[in-house]
C-alpha positions in Angstrom: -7.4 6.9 -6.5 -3.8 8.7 -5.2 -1.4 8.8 -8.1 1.4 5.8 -7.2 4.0 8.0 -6.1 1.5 9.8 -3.2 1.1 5.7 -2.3 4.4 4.6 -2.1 4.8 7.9 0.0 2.4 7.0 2.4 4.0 3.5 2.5 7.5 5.0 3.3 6.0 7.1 5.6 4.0 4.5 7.3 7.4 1.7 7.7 9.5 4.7 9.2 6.5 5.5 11.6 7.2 3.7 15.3 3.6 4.1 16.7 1.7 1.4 15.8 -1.6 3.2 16.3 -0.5 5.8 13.7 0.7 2.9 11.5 -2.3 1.5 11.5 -3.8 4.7 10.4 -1.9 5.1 7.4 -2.3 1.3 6.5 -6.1 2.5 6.7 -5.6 5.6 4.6 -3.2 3.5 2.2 -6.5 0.9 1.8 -8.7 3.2 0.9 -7.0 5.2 -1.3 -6.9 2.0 -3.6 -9.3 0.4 -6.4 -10.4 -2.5 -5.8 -8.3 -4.6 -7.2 -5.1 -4.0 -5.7 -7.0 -3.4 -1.8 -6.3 -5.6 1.1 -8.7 -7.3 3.8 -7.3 -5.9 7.0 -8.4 -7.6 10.1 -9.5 -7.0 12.8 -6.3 -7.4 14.9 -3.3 -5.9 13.4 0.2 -6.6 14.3 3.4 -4.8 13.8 4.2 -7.5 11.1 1.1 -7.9 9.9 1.5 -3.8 8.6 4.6 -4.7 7.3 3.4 -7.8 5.4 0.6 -5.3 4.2 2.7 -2.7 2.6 5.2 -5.3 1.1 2.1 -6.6 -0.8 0.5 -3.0 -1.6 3.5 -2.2 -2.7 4.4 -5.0 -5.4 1.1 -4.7 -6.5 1.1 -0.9 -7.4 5.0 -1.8 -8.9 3.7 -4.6 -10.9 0.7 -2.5 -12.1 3.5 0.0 -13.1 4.9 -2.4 -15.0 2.5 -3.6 -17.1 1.2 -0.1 -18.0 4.6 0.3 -19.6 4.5 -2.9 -21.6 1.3 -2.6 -22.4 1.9 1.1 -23.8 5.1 -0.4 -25.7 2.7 -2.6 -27.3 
């Protein structure tokens, strides 16, 4: 698995991207750079807001999973 920060790269990288080809891509590359867990079920037709969706919810995940490391280390 990419460290967080090489994710939430790719995500940045990925929303300022215009091509939805290339988008689609990175959403791809994003996916599979993920454990289980946190991976989404892309399908077979991708929008432009479906991407967008997609990287809202990759990315809450990753931040909640930030989160909890900290508590949990706090602990």
């Amino acid at each position: 698995m990419a460290s967080h920060n090489n994710v939430l790269e790719l995500i940045q990288q990925c929303r300022t991207e215009t091509n939805l080809d290339i988008q689609i891509n990175i959403l791809y590359r994003i996916n599979e750079t993920l454990p289980d867990s946190v991976r989404i079920k892309v399908p077979s037709l991708v929008t432009n807001d479906y991407v967008s969706r997609a990287l809202d919810i990759i990315e809450d995940k990753l931040l909640d999973d930030e989160r909890n490391a900290r508590i949990s280390t706090l602990s």
